[in-house]
Structure formats: structure tokens, C-alpha cells
C-alpha positions in Angstrom: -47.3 -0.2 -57.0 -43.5 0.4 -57.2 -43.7 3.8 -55.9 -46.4 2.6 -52.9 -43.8 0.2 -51.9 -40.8 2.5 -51.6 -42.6 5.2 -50.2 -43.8 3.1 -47.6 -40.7 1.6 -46.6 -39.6 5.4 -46.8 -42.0 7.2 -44.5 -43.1 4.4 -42.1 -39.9 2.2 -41.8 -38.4 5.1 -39.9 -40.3 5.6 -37.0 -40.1 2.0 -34.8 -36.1 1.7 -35.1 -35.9 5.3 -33.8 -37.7 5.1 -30.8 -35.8 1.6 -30.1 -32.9 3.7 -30.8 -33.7 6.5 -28.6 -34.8 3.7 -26.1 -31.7 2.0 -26.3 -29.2 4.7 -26.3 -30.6 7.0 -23.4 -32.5 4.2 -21.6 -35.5 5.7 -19.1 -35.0 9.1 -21.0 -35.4 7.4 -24.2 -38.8 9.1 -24.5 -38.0 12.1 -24.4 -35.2 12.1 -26.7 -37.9 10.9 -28.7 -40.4 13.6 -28.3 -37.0 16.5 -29.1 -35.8 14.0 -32.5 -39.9 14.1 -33.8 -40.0 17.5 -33.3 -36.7 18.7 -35.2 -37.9 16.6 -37.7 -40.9 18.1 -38.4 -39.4 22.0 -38.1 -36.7 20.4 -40.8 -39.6 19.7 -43.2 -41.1 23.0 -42.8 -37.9 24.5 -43.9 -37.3 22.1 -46.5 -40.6 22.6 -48.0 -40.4 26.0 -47.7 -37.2 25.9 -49.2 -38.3 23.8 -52.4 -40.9 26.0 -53.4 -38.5 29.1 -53.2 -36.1 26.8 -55.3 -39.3 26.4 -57.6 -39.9 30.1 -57.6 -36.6 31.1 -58.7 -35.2 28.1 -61.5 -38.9 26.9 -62.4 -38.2 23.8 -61.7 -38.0 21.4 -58.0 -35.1 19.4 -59.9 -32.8 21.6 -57.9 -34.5 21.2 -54.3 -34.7 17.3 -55.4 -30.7 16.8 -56.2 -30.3 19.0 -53.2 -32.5 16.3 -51.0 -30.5 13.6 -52.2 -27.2 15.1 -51.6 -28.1 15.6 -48.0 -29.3 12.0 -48.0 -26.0 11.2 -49.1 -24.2 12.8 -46.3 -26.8 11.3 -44.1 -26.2 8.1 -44.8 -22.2 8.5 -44.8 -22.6 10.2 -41.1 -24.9 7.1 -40.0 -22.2 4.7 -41.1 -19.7 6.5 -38.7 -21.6 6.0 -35.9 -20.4 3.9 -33.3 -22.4 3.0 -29.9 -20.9 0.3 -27.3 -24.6 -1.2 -27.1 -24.8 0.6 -23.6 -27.2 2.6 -22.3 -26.0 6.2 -21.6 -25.6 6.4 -18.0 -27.9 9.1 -15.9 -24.9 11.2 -15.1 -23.7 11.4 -18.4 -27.2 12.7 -19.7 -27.3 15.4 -16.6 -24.7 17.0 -18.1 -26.0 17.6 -21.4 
């Protein structure tokens, strides 16, 4: 029941505060930036399972590919406390220019 719990809080937890965030951020384009941050998420999961099995070809074992996922966690997690935002959408000019 543990694991249920976690892993719900894990896979679903992370979907609502992005697109608020997205929202928030880059107001009327919001949804778009969406559409772009769910799509590089799911290409990043192709690699990364691709890349755990060839870890799990080579050593035998996925303990490799899992220390490796929590390392990049890690990093994650330091990068997302960096992260500063007035509360401000971004303006329209601003994002034309990206």
C-alpha cells in the first residue's frame, strides 16, 4: 500500500501544478508551453528507458540506471530551488522573441 501511495503522488501529483505553472508563467500561451513540456517529457522517457535496459544489458543489473535516475533527481530538485519568478505573467513581447 506504501508503494501505491508514493507512486501515486509520483506520477499523478505532477501533472495539475504544471499546467498551472505553464498557465501562470506564459499566461494565454500557457497551453502551448504545455503541449512542448508533455512532449519532451515523454521523448525523455523513451531515452531513459531505452537507456536502462542498455545499462541492464551491459552490468546485468538496473541498479546503475536507478542511482543514475536519482542523481538526476537530485540535480532536479537543486535547479527547482533556484528558480525564481516575480508571480508575473510573461509579457507577449517577451515570448515573441523566443
Amino acid at each position: 500500500m506504501l508503494f501505491v501511495i508514493i507512486y501515486g503522488l509520483d506520477w499523478v501529483a505532477t501533472v495539475p501544478p504544471t499546467a498551472v505553472l505553464c498557465r501562470r508563467i506564459f499566461g494565454q500561451r500557457g497551453t502551448i508551453v504545455f503541449g512542448w513540456v508533455f512532449a519532451s517529457h515523454q521523448v525523455g522517457a523513451a531515452i531513459a528507458a531505452a537507456g536502462a535496459g542498455i545499462i541492464r544489458d551491459v552490468f546485468g543489473t538496473y541498479a546503475y540506471a536507478f542511482w543514475g535516475g536519482a542523481a538526476l533527481c537530485a540535480i532536479a530538485a537543486v535547479l527547482s530551488i533556484m528558480v525564481r519568478h516575480d508571480g508575473k505573467p510573461v509579457g507577449e513581447e517577451e515570448l515573441e522573441r523566443v
